[in-house]
Every structure is written in structure tokens, then in C-alpha cells.
C-alpha positions in Angstrom: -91.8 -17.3 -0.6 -94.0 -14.9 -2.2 -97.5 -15.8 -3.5 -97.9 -16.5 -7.1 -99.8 -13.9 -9.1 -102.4 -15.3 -10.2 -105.9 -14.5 -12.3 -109.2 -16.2 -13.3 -110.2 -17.4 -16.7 -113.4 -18.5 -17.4 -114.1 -20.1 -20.8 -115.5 -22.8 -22.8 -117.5 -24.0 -19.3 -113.7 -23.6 -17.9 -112.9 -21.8 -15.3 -109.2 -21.8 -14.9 -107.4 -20.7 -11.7 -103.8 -18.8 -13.7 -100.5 -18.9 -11.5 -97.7 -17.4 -12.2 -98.4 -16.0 -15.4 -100.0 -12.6 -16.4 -102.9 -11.7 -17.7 -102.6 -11.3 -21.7 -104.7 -12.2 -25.0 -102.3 -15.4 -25.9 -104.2 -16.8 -22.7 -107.5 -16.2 -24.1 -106.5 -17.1 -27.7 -105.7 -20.5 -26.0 -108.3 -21.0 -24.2 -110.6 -22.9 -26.5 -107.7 -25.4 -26.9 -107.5 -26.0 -22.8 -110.7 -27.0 -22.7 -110.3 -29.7 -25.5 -106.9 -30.7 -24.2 -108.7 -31.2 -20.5 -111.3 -33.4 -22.6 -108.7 -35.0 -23.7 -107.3 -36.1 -20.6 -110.0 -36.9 -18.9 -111.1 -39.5 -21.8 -107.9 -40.9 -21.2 -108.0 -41.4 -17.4 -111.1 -43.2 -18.2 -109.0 -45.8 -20.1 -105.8 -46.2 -18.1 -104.6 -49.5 -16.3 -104.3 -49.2 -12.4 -105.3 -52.4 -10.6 -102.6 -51.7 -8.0 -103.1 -48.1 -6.8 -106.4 -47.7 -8.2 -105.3 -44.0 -9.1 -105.8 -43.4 -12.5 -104.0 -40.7 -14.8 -104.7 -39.0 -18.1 -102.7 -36.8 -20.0 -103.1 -34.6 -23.5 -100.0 -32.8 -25.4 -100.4 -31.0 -28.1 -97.2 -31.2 -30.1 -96.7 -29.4 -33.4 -100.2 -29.1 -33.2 -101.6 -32.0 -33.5 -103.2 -33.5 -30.0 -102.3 -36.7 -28.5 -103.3 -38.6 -25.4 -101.9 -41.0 -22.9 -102.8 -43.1 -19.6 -101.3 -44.5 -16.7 -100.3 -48.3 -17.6 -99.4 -49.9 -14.0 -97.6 -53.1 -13.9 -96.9 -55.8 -10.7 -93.5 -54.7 -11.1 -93.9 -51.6 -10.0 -90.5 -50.1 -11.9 -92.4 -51.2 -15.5 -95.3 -48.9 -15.0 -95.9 -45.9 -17.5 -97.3 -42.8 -16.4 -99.7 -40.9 -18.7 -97.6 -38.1 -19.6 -94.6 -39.9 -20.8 -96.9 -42.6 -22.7 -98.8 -39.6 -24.7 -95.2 -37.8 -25.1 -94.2 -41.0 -26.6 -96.5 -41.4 -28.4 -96.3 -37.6 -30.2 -92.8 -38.7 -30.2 -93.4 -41.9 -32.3 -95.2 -39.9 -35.0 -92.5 -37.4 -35.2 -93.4 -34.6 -33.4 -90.9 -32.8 -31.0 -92.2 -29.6 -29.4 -94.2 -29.8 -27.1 -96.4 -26.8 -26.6 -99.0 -27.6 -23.3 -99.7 -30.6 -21.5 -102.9 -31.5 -20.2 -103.3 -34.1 -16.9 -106.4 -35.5 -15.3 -106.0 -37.6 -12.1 -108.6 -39.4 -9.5 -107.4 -37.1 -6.8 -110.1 -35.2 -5.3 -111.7 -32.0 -6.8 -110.3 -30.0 -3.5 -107.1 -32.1 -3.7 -104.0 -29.5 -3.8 -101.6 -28.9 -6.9 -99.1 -31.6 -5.2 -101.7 -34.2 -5.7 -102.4 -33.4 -9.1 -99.2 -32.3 -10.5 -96.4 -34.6 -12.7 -94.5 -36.6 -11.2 -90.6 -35.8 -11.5 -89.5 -38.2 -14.0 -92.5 -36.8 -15.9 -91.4 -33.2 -15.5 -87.8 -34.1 -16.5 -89.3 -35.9 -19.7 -91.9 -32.9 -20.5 -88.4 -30.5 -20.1 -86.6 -32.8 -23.1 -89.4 -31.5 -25.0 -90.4 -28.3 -24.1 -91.4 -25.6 -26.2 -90.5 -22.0 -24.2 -93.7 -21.3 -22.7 -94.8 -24.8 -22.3 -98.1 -24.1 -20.1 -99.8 -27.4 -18.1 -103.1 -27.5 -17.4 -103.9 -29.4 -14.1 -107.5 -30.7 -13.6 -109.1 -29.7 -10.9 -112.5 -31.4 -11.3 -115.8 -29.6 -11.1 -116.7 -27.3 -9.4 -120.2 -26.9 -6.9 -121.4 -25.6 -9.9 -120.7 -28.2 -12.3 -118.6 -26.1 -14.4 -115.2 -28.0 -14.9 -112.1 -26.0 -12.7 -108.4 -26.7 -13.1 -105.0 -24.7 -13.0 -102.9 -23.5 -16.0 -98.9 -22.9 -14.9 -95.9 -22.2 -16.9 -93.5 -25.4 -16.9 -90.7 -23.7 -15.6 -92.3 -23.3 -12.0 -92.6 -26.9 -11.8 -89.0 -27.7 -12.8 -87.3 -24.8 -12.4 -83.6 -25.7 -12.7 -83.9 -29.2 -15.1 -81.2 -31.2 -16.6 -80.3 -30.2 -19.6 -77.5 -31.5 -21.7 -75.0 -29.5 -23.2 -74.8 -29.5 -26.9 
């Protein structure tokens, strides 16, 4: 498989690692919002419910938007839990939004912890796709760096699902 290309951003006291996308001003434009959308996330992480793995997970969305935030809600029975991206999608969803335009997600993992650590899982990815906007970036935290600047990922949907369900209309 061929390497990713792949670019640095630095802004808002981000510095975002960009794969698989190219370089471009819509990027930049967006940048202010990743940082608040990695806020976001991380505030929710704080709050989530995870007595059982201990691993706790925050997600933003913006939809329409408007920003809205979700955390991992574990449960003994481990088929009830919610993950964070599907409880802030529902969420958005429950106040009428539809189109989802990035999605945010914080995790415990460890700041050098790879993308496969710190990515959706696939139930997750298949409920992000019912919602996806085209271009639907995510924004994977990546902790702080040695620096203390905050680090993460930004990667275009479709290289995380790349052939989803979808249901013909």
C-alpha cells in the first residue's frame, strides 16, 4: 500500500498531522473550528461512564453547524453500552440536525498510541456514514505533544470506511 500524503498544520496551539488530504485554504479556514471541536471532546471524555474498561471516550460533531458532544456510557451488560460518537450523533440527531460535517474524538489511549487505538470503532463509522456530509473530515486526538502544544490527526471519512453500507433509495 502506498503511504498517505500527508502535511502539517499548525494552528490555534494545534498542530495537526493531515493524511490523505491535500494541502488547500478550506483546511486552514477550518482550522479554528478543529481546535474547538478537540475541546469539545476532550471536555466530554472527562464526563463519560467507564467503570468496566476504564477507557474513556469523547466525541464533538458539528452538524448543520451547530456543535454537539457525547461520551462513552458503559454498562455491565456490555451490548447496552454507548460509544461517544453515536451518543453525540444522537444527540445532533434529536435536535434535528442531519449532516454531519467533522467529527471530533478524544480517547485515554496514549499520546504515542497509533491511529488504530484512537480511531472509531466500526459500528461508529457505519453510524457517522448514515450521516455524512461529502468531505466529512475526523479529527483524532493525539494528546500533547513534548511541547505541550495539543497534536492530533485530521482524515477524510472515506479512508476509514471506504466501501460502507449504504441503502438504495
Amino acid at each position: 500500500m502506498d503511504p498517505l500524503p500527508e502535511f502539517p498544520l499548525a494552528v490555534a496551539g494545534v498542530r495537526w498531522r493531515c493524511l490523505g488530504l491535500s494541502q488547500s485554504d478550506f483546511l486552514i479556514e477550518l482550522a479554528e473550528s478543529f481546535a474547538l471541536l478537540l475541546e469539545g471532546a476532550r471536555e466530554a471524555r472527562e464526563r463519560a461512564y467507564a467503570p468496566y474498561s476504564g477507557f474513556r471516550v469523547g466525541a464533538a460533531v458539528r452538524m448543520d453547524g451547530r456543535i454537539f458532544t457525547g461520551a462513552n456510557v458503559e454498562n455491565a451488560s456490555y451490548g447496552a453500552t454507548l460509544c461517544a460518537e453515536r451518543t453525540a450523533i444522537s444527540a445532533a440527531v434529536a435536535a434535528g440536525h442531519r449532516s454531519l460535517g467533522i467529527v471530533a474524538i478524544s480517547t485515554d489511549a496514549a499520546d504515542q498510541a497509533d491511529l488504530g487505538g484512537r480511531a472509531p470503532c466500526g459500528l461508529c463509522r457505519q453510524v457517522i456514514s448514515e450521516f455524512s456530509a461529502p468531505g466529512l473530515l475526523v479529527l483524532l486526538d493525539g494528546g500533547r505533544g513534548a511541547d505541550g502544544l495539543s497534536k492530533g490527526e485530521a482524515v477524510p471519512f472515506e479512508l476509514l470506511l471506504p466501501w460502507r453500507f449504504r441503502f438504495a433509495k
